[in-house]
Each structure stands twice: as C-alpha cells, then as structure tokens.
N, C-alpha and C positions, 0 to 999 in steps of 0.2 A: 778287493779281497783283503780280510782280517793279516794281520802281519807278526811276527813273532811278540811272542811277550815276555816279563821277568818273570821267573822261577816261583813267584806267589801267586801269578795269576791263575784265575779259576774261569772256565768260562761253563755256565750251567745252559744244556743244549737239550731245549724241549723239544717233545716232542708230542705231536698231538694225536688224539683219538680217531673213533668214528666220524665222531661231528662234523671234522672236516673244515675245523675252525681258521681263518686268516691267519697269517703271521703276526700280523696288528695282535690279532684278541690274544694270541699265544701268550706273546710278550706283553700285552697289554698298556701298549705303547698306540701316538695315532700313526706317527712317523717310523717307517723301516724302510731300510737298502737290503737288497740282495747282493750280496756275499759269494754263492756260488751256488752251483746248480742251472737251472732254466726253470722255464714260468708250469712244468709238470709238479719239478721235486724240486724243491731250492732250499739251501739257508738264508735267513735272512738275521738283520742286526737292527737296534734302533737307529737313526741315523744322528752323524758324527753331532750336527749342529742343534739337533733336539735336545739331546746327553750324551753324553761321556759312554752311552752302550752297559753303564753299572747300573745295578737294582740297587733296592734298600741293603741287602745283603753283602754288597760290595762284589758281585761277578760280574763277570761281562755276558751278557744277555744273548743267547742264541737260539732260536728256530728252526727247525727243520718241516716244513709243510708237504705231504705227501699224498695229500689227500684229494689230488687231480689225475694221479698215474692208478688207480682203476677205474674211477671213469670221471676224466676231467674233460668232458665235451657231451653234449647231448647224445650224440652220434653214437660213441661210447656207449655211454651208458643204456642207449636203447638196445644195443648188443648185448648186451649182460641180458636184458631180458627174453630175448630170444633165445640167445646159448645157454638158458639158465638149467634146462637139463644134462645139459654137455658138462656146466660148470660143476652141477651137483653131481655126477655120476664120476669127474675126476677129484672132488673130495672126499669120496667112499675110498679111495684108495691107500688115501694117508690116515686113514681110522682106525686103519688095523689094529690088534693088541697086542698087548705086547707077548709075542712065542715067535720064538724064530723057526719052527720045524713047518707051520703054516706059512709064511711067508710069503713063498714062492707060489703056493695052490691060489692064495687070497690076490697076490697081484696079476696071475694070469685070469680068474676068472671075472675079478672087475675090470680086463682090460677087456676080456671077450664082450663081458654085458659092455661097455660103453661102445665096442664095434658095431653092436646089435642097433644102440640108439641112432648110429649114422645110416645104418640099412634100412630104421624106419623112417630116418629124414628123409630117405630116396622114394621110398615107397608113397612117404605120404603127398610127395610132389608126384610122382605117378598117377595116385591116384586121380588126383584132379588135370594132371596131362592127359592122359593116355584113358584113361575108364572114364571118367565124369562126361571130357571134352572132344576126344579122339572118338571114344567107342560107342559113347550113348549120347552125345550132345548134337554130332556131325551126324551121326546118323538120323535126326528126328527135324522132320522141316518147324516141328511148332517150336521146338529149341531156338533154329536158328532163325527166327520170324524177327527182323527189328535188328539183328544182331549182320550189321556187314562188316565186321572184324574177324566175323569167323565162317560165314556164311560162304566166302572163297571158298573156303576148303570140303563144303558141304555137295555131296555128292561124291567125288574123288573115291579112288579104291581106297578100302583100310589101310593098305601098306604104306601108301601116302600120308595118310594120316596119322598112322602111328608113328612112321619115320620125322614127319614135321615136329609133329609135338613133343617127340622124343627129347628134340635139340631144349623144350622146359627143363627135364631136371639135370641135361647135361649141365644148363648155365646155373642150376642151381648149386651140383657141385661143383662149378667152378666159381663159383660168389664165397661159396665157403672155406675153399680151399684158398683163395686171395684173402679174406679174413683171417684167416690162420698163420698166414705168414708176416703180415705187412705188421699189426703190431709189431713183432719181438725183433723189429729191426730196432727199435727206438731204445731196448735196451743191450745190446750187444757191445757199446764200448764201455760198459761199468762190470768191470771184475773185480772181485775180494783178493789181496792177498791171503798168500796159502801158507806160510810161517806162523807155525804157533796156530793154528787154527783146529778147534776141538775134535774129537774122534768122535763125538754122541753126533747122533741124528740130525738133530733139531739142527745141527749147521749144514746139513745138506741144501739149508731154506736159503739161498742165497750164494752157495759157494761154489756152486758146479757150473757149469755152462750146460742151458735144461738145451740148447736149440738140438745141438743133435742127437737127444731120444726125440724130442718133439719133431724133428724130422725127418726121423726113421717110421714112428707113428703116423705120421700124416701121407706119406708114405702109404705105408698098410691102408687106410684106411680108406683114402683116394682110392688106391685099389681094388678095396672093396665096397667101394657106392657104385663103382662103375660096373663089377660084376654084378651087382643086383641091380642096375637098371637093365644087362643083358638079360639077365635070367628071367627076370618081368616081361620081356621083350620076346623073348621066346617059348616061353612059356603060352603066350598067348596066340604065334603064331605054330606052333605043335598041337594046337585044339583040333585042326581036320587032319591029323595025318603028320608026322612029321621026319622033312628028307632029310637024305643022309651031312647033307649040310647043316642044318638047325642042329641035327644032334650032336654036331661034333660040337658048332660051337657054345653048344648048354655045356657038355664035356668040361670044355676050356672053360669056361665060365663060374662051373659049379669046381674045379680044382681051382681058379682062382680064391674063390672063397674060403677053401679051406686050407689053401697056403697060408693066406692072413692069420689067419686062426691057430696053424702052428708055429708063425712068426712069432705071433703075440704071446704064445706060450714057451718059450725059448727065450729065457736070460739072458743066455750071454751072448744073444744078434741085440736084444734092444737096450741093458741095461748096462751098454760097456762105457766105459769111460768117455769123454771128450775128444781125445787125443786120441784114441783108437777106431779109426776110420775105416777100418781093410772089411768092413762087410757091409760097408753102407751102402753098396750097388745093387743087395739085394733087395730091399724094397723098396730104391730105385726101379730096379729094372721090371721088378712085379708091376708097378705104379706103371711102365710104359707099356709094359702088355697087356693090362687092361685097357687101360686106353685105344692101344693098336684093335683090341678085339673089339672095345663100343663100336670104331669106325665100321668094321666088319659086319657085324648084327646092322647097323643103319641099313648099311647098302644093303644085307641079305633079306631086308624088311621091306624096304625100297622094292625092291626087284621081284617081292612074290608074286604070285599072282591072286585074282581076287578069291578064291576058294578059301577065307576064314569062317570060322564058324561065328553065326549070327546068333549070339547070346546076347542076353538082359543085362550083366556083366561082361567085365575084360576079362576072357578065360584065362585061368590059372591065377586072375591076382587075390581073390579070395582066399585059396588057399596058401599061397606065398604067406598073404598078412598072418593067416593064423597058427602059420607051422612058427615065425617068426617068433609070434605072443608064447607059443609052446616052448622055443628054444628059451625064451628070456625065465618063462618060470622056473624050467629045469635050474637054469644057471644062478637062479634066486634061491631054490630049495638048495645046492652045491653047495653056496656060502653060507648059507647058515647052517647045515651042520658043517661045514669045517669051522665055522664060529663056533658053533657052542661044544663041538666034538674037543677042540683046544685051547677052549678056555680057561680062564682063571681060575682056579680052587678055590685059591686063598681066599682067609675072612674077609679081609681088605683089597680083594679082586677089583678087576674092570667091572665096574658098575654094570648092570644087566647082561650078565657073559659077552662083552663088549660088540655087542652085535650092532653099533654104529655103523660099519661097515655096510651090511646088513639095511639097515634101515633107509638109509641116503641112497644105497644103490635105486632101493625099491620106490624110494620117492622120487628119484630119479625119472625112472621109469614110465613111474604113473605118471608124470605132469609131460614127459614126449606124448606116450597115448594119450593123453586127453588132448596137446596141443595140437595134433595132425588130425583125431577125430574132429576138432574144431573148424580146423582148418577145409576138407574134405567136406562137410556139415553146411559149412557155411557156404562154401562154393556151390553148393547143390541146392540150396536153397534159394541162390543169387539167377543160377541156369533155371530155375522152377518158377519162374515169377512169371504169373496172368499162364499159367498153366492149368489145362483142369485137371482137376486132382485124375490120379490112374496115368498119364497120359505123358507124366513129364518123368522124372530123372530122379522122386523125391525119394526113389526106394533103393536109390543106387548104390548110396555107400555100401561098404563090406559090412556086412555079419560082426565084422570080428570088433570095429569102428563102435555098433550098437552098445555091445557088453563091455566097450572098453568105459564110454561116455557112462553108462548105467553103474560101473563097477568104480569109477572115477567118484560121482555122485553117491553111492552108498560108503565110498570109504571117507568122505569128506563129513557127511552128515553122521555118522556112527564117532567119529573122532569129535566132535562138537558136543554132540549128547556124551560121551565120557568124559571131555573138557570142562561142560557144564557140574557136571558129579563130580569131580573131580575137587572143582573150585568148592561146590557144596559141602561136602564131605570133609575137605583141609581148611576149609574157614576155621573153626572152633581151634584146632591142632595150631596152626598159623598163628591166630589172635592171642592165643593162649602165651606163647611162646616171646610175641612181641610185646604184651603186659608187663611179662617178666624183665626182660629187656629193658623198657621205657620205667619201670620203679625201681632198676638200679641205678637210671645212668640221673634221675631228677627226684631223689627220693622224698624233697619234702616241696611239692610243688603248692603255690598257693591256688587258694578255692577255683580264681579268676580264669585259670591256666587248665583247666577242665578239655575244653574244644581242643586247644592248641595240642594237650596229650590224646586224644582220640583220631586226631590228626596223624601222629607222629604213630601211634600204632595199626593205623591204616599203611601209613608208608612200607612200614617192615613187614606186614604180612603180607603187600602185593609184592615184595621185593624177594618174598621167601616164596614164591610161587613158582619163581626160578625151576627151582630144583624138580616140579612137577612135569616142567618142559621134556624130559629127556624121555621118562614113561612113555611120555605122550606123544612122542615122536616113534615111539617103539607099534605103540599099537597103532599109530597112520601106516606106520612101514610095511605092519605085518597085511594091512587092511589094503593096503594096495597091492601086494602079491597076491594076495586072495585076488585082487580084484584083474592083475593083469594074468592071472591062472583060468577067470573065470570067462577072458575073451578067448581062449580054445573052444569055447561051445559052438563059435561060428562056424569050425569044422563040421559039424553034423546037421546043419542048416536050421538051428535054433534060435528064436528069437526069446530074449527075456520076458515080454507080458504072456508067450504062449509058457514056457516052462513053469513061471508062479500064478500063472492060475490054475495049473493041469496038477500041481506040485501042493500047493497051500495056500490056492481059491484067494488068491488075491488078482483083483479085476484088473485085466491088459487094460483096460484105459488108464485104470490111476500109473499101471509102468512105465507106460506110452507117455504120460503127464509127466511123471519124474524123468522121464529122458531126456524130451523136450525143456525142463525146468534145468537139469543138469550140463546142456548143452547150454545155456545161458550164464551159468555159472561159472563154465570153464572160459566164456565171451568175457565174465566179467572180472572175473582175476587175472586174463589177458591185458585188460582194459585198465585194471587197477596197480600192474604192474608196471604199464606203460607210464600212467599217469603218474604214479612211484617214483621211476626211475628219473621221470623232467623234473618234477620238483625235489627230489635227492639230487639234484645240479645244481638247481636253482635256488633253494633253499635252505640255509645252514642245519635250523631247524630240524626241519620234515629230514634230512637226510640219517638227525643220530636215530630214528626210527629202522628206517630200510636200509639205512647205507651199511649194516650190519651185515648183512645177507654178502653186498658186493663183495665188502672190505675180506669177508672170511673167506669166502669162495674162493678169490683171487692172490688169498695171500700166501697160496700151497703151488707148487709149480704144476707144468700140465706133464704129468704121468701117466696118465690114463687116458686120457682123450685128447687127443691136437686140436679139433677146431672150439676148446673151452676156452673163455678168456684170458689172454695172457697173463703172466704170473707178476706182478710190480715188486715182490718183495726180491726179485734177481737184480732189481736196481736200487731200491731204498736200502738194504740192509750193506751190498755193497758199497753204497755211498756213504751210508753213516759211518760206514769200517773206515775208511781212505780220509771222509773229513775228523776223526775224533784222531787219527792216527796223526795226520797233520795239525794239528793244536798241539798232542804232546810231543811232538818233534820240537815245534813253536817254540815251548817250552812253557805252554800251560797244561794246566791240572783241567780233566771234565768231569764236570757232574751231569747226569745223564739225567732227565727225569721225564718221566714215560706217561701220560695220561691211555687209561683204557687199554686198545689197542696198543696203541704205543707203546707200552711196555713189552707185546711180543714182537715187537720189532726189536725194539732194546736189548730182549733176553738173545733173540736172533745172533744182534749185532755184537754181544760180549763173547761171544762163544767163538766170534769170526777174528777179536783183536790177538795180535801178537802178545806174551805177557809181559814184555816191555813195555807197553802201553796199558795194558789194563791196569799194569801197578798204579798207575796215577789217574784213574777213573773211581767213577763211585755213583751210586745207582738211588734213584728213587722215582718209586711206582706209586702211584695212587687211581679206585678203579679200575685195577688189576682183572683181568679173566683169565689168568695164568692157570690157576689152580681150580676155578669154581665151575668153569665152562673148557679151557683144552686140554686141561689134564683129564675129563672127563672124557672128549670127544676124540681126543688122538692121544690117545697112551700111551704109544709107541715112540712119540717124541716129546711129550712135555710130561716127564715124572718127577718123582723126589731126586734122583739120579742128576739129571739135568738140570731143575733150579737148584741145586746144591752147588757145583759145577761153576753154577754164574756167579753165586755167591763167592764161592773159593776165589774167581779170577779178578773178582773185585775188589778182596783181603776182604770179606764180610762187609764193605763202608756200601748197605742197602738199608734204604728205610722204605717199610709200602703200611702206605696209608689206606685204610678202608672205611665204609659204612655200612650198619645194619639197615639203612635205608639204600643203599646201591643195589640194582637188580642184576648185574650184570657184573661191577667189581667182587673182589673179596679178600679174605686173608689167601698168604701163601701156603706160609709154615705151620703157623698153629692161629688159632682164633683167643685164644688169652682169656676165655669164661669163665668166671669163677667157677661154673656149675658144673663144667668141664674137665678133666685134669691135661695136662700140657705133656703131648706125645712129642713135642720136637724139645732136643737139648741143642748144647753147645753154641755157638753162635748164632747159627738158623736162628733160635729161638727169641733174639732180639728185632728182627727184622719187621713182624708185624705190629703194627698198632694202630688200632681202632678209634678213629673219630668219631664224637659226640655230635649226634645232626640231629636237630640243628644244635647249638651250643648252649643256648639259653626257649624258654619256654613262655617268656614274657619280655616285652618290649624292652630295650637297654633305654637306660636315664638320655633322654634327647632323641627318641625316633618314638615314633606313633605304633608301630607294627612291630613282632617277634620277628626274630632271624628266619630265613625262608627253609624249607627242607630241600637239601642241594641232591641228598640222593647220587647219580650219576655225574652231573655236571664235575666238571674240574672244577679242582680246590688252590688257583697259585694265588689268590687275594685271601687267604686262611691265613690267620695268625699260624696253626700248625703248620702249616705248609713252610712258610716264613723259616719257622722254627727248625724244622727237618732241615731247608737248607742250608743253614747256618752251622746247623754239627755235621753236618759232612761236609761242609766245606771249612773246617776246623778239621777235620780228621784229613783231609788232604792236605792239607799245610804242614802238618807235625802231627807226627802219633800221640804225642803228648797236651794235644791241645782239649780242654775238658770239651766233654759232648754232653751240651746243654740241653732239655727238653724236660719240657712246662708240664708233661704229663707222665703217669703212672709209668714206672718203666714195659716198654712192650704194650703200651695201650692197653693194660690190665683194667677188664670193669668190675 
C-alpha cells in the first residue's frame, strides 16, 4: 500500500474508459503493483524498482481499473446478454426528464412494465414446458418416437404431466432469483461516506445501499412469476369445468398479482431508505405465499383427474400471452403521454419531449418478445424434426409469438431503411460542416496532403452521426410498440399473411417467408450477441465496440428490475471516494483524470467527496459523454446544474479535452466555434478545449507517415495531454503558480 506523502505531492489517478484497457496501457508503463483493491477493481502503481512511480510531469502515477466488475468473467458477461432486456427495461427508469409532478407516475409504470417482462420470462418457459412439451409433445407418439428422455412420461394422465414439467419454470425462477442475489454480495462491504456528500441526484449513483429496494423488488417479483406460473396452471386446468378448488386458488393467484402491482406503485413500501426496514416483511411474506400457493396448484394438478380438455393448444395459455402483450401496450401508450403530456416547453428542452424513457422501455420490450418467441420457435422446431409436415407441433406456438417475431422483423427492417435515408440525406449537411471544420484547423495545407484532408473530413462527419442515433432510436422505439400492440391480434385468432393479403393483397407466402427470415434474425442477433459478449472479454479491442452497451446499462443501479445486472458503480464510485480521500489525508494533492466513461465515474465520484478533500482535487476529462450522450439520455441527473456543481467542488481546476473526430466524446460547457457565439461565461467557460486530430496533415521531419486520426482512443502520450497535466498540477501546488498551455485559451478554433 502507497504511504503518506509531503504536502507537494500530487498523485494523478486515472481512470479508464470502455475499452477496458490494463493498468499497464493506463499508465503506460510494462511493470505495475497493485496497491489496493482486488483483481475486479484495483489501484495499481508502477512498480517501486521500474521508477520512482513519477511521470514526465513529476506525479505519482496511479490507476484505477474497473473494467472487470460488469463483466470481468465469461460467465458474466454471457448474463448481460441474456438479462439484456431486464437491463434495458431498468435504464428506462433513470431516463426520466427532468419534472418532478411526473415522477412518481413514470417510476411506478416502468416498474409495472419491467414486472410484465418477468411474467413473460415465465410464460415463455411455459410455453415450451407445459404446451410444446406437457400438452402437445407427450401427447403425440411420433413426437416421442427416438426420444426416451421424455417418452417415460408419454402416456401418463395430463395432470402428471403438467405437474412434472411444471417443476421447468419453477427451476427457472429459481435460477433467476439465485442470479439476482449472488452478485450484490460482492459489493456490500464498499460504502461512501455520507459527509459533505451532494444533494443533486447524480450522487444517488453510488451513495445509498441499492440491496434493500433491490430486495423488496425481487421480492415482488418472485412473487409474481410464481402467480403466473399458477395462473397458467390453471387456467388450463378450468378448460372442462372448473371446481370450487381451482377457483379459489386462481382467486389467490390473480390477487397475488395484483398485490405486486400495488406494491410497485407505492413509494413509500419500496423507495424508503436503507435503514428503514419496518415494512420489508411485506413482500417478504407475499414472496412466501406465492410460493406456499405454487405448492398447492402442483398438488391440485397432481391429484385431478383425467377429464381435461384435449385441445391443439394448452387452454387458456393463448390468451394469457395475449392479454399480457395488451397490458404491456396500454403501459407503453401511459408513458408516453405522461412523457409528452410533461414535457419540456422550453427552446432548450429535453431533446425529443424526452421520451427516452419511452423508447428503452419499448425496446426493451421488443427484444423479450422476440427472445421467448425465439426461444418457443426453436423448441418446436427441434420437437418437429422427421415429422410430416400437418402431423407434428409446427403450428403450436401461440398466435401472439407469430405477430410478435413478424412485428419484431418489420420494426428492425423499417429502422434500417430510415437509417439508410437518414445517412443519405445528412451526408451533404455532415460533410459540409466538416469542410468547414478541417479549413480552419489546416488552412494553408500543401497540394500533397489532399487524401490525408479527405480523410480527416470522413472522420468528423461519421463522428457527427452521433447525433442521428437518438432519432433513430425514437422511431425503433415507437416501431416496436406498434409492433408489441400489433401481437394483440392473436386474441381474435389472426394470423399476419391471412390479414395482409385479405387487407392489401400481399401474398401469405412472401409473410410466411419474412417470418421465417425474421425468426432467424432474432437466432442471429442472439448469436451475435453471444459471440459479442466472449470477445468483449477477451478482447481489448472488440470490447470499446459493444462493451458500451454493458458499461452503461450497468452503471445505473437496479431500480426497476431486480433480476438486471447488477449495478458496479455501488463499488467503483465508492472506492474512488475512500481511495482519493485517503491520498489527501496522506497529505497529497489528486488529479483525477477520467478517459470516456471514466469521466462519469469521476463526475459520480466528485459529487460523493467531503469539501475538505475536494479542495485539494482537480479534474481532467478527455472523451467525455458527459454532455453529448447522458445529458441527452438522463436529464434528470446529468444537467448544467450538476456539472457546474463538480466544477464548483473542484475550485473550477477541470480541463476536458475533446475531438471533432470523437463519436462518442465532446465539449461540456461550450464547444469554443468561432462560427458559434459562447453561451457559457464565468469560469465553466475555461474548462473546454478542443484538440486538433490529428495535429499535423503531413508526415513530421523523421517518420514516413502523418499522425494517425486518434478520434476516441485516449490521449495521455499527447503533447496536450502533457500539457493540461502540468497546469493543474501547478494550480494544486499554489494558486499563484502560472497555468501554462500551448493553445488558444479554451481550445478556441
């Protein structure tokens, strides 16, 4: 462990991006010790007998590597892909904008919609237990021909069978429910102190202890996968007739469900503090009476007798899925207009009446239906093999499965043809803008340096494409509600090539074709997700691609949904609080500096220090998404309000570096354009400054090649980089020490 220092020591404590880069590359060193932490999150240092631990710059060189605690094991990380609608459905919740009179409407209906997605997690392991396998598989001798793992059970009354197979999605909810807890053990001994710690939001990210909402949620929601495996359960068995037994316990079953539902919409059972425990027995004890009741329904399944009805289908689970698909539109159509009913006026409002919220739920959504349609799809297909066609199980899926896969596929391909138009249409607008750009920053470039500048305004106008993302997530969002609206038609026993032929004379076959084609599609973004997630482990690389997805998903606590990945920044943000607090005990000075990501970790982290310690802190971000991407996506807690706030706690000592070639960094405060005029004053208004990427447009005297276009990558081997260090750690040593820097003040082009 690092040990006290004299009153000039500085010690500059990076911190890295998505990338997920070694502590080596951080530092840039080959030799590092670990310092403290473990092999998830650790500091590390160069080690003693390499160097003396000091850069060019004269600080002592520190690391914080974080980038193993959302998914530092295979294991992991193939969890994220699976829970990735659970993860996406609990960041619609911190999307909100900013109105506090909506608040409370917006957090009880993304908690109902993320209930729903756990009721289609049950159902869609039903489906393939209990309908595919139980109702249509056991029943058919050519199903179980070859097949002696299930052929035991073949013959056997229903009630056997359903009750066997039942015990499928019990272990399912119990795989999930053991998922949900066993991480957030790993973080439970790293708490924030509470002194001095901000009143804004954005420090909710790390300061609370999330376990006991997340275990009042899980709670609930256990509760309710097991009343919908009853209600499935009986449902099916109330098709001939149903006794006074079954009905009571649907009764109990169906008020389970809607207990949930006004748990979850009840603040102040789930949203109470930590320390305020005196009601946490109630969805405890829900959580045990659902359970007492599954055991009930077995045995009362168990013990029927053979008089079910001999349907083509499991009765009542058609309509289960499609009442389901109906509750989830309603609760999509709720939030948006309470989005748009509360939105922003103002000029300078939440970007598209901030219906992120909105959007992520709905994509949410869609990517569950299409994973259980998948799911159910493929099973049926797997039971259908050396079948002749008519005779086997291939028409078994639900109705609702068909238009979800068909509505999955028309919302995927209509978003690509607008993406396409999209790029076509902003090319000119783009190029244009990055012309401008690239002949102020190299105005009198020689002949030779032609490609090298067509280069460089290729970069800025893919990098200004950015901004087209967010649209364009608007119209998947909207195109998936449309599409999870459009699986209600399995209610009225409609299939999609009978309705658009009967409708607008487009041939069932080509529908049949595109379902089939769309049912592969959802196999293969399953597949490329999969493949995704191994090499975002495995590969530094490939991960600043996709590891975006994890890193953001994960870095919001679980508020919405218990069995989504757990939340790491409850331990990175607390750990960088406790180690930067102990340096300036120490009795050194830190400079914080943040790549990408890292900077909202950083921002996190300033918000959390006592201002005894922040006095002697100072900040630099470079590749920042602070402003360009979460002030956009969660309003609610990253505004001017809150980076102002960081600024103030740091005595204004922030420099953030950016590129017109970064797709994903950017300016905070103001962007410094000449063409512009400069909306931020006072201090803020120092804070940004624009790097020239690359620096030069023709080879420097002794290299063969021009400087590379860095773009995204981090910049700590930049002469600016250098630079930036050096005045702020001149401006921690003595107010009075001049703050040197090589360029335009404020990165002015």
């Amino acid at each position: 462990m690092s040990g006290p220092g004299t009153p000039d020591d500085v010690v500059e404590l990076r911190v890295h991006g998505i990338s997920g880069a070694s502590a080596g590359q951080v530092l840039d060193v080959q030799q590092i010790a670990q310092v403290a932490g473990d092999r998830s999150g650790g500091f590390y240092r160069p080690r003693p007998r390499h160097s003396d631990g000091r850069d060019v710059t004269g600080v002592t060189l520190e690391a914080y590597r974080w980038g193993d605690l959302p998914a530092g094991s295979v294991v992991r990380t193939l969890s994220l892909v699976f829970l990735l609608p659970f993860m996406l459905v609990n960041v619609a919740i911190w999307m909100r904008p900013v109105n506090r009179g909506s608040e409370t409407v917006i957090r009880c209906l993304c908690r109902v919609l993320a209930l729903t997605l756990t009721a289609l997690y049950v159902l869609a392991v039903c489906g393939v237990a209990l309908d595919l396998v139980a109702w249509k598989c056991l029943a058919s001798s050519r199903c179980l021909a070859g097949r002696s793992w299930l052929s035991w059970l073949g013959g056997q009354p229903p009630g056997l069978r359903m009750a066997v197979l039942a015990l499928i999605p019990v272990a399912a909810i119990g795989l999930i429910w053991r998922l949900s807890t066993r991480p957030g053990r790993a973080f439970n001994a790293f708490r924030a102190p509470e002194a001095g710690v901000s009143g804004h939001r954005l420090s909710a990210v790390g300061q609370w202890d999330a376990e006991p909402l997340v275990g009042r949620l899980r709670s609930v929601h256990v509760a309710a996968a097991f009343a919908t495996l009853d209600v499935t359960l009986l449902a099916a068995r109330a098709s001939t007739g149903a006794s006074a037994g079954t009905i009571a316990l649907a009764v109990i079953g169906g008020t389970l469900l809607a207990t949930c539902v006004v748990l979850l919409c009840t603040p102040p059972l789930i949203d109470r503090v930590a320390t305020d425990r005196r009601l946490d027995r109630i969805p405890s004890t829900l959580r045990t009476i659902a359970i007492v009741l599954t055991i009930a329904v077995l045995a009362h399944v168990l013990t029927s007798g053979p008089s079910w009805d001999r349907g083509a289908a499991l009765p009542g689970y058609d309509a289960i899925l499609a009442w389901l698909f109906v509750t989830q539109t309603m609760l999509l159509a709720a939030l948006g207009a309470t989005l748009l009913w509360r939105r922003d006026r103002q000029p300078d409002g939440t970007p598209l009446f901030g219906l992120g919220a909105l959007v992520i739920a709905a994509t949410a959504i869609s990517l569950a239906v299409a994973f259980s349609a998948e799911l159910v799809f493929r099973v049926a297909d797997f039971l259908d093999r050396d079948t002749p066609t008519g005779e086997g199980i291939a028409t078994g899926p639900a109705r609702a499965y068909i238009w979800a896969i068909f509505g999955f596929f028309r919302a995927v391909l209509i978003t690509l043809i607008v993406a396409g138009l999209a790029t076509l249409f902003s090319r000119r607008r783009r190029y244009r803008a990055a012309a401008a750009i690239v002949a102020r920053d190299y105005p009198d470039p020689p002949a030779e340096a032609e490609p090298r500048l067509r280069q460089i305004r290729q970069a800025i106008a893919r990098a200004r494409f950015t901004e087209m993302l967010v649209p364009l997530a608007v119209v998947y969002g909207c195109l998936a509600g449309a599409a999870t609206a459009g699986t209600t038609l399995g209610l009225l026993d409609l299939f999609p090539g009978d309705v658009l032929e009967r409708n607008l004379g487009v041939p069932a076959g080509l529908v049949t074709f595109g379902i089939a084609f769309g049912s592969w599609v959802i196999a293969a973004i399953i597949l490329g997700l999969i493949i995704g997630g191994v090499f975002a482990y495995r590969t530094v690389g490939f991960r600043r691609h996709v590891g975006v997805l994890w890193d953001l998903g994960t870095f919001w606590p679980r508020a919405a949904h218990p069995f989504a990945p757990p939340c790491y920044a409850e331990r990175a943000v607390p750990e960088l609080t406790r180690r930067i607090t102990y340096l300036v005990k120490s009795g050194n000075a830190v400079l914080l500096t943040g790549h990408s990501h890292g900077s909202v970790l950083l921002a996190a982290t300033v918000l959390q220090l006592p201002p005894q310690v922040s006095g002697r802190v100072a900040l630099l971000t470079y590749g920042s998404p602070l402003r360009r991407l979460y002030a956009r996506l969660f309003p609610a807690y990253i505004d001017d309000e809150v980076l102002h706030e960081v600024g103030r706690r740091v005595g204004w000592r922030w420099v953030n570096l950016w590129r017109d070639t970064d797709a994903i960094g950017g300016w905070i405060f103001s962007a410094h354009r000449a063409a512009v005029p400069t909306t931020t004053g006072g201090p803020a208004a120092t804070v940004d400054r624009r790097l020239r990427d690359p620096p030069n447009v023709v080879a420097p005297p002794g290299d063969s090649v021009p400087a590379p276009i860095q773009g995204h990558w981090p910049c700590e081997a930049d002469q600016q980089f250098t630079a930036a260090v050096r005045e702020l750690v001149a401006r921690l040593r003595g107010p009075t020490a001049p703050a040197s820097a090589p360029w335009l003040p404020a990165g002015r082009s």
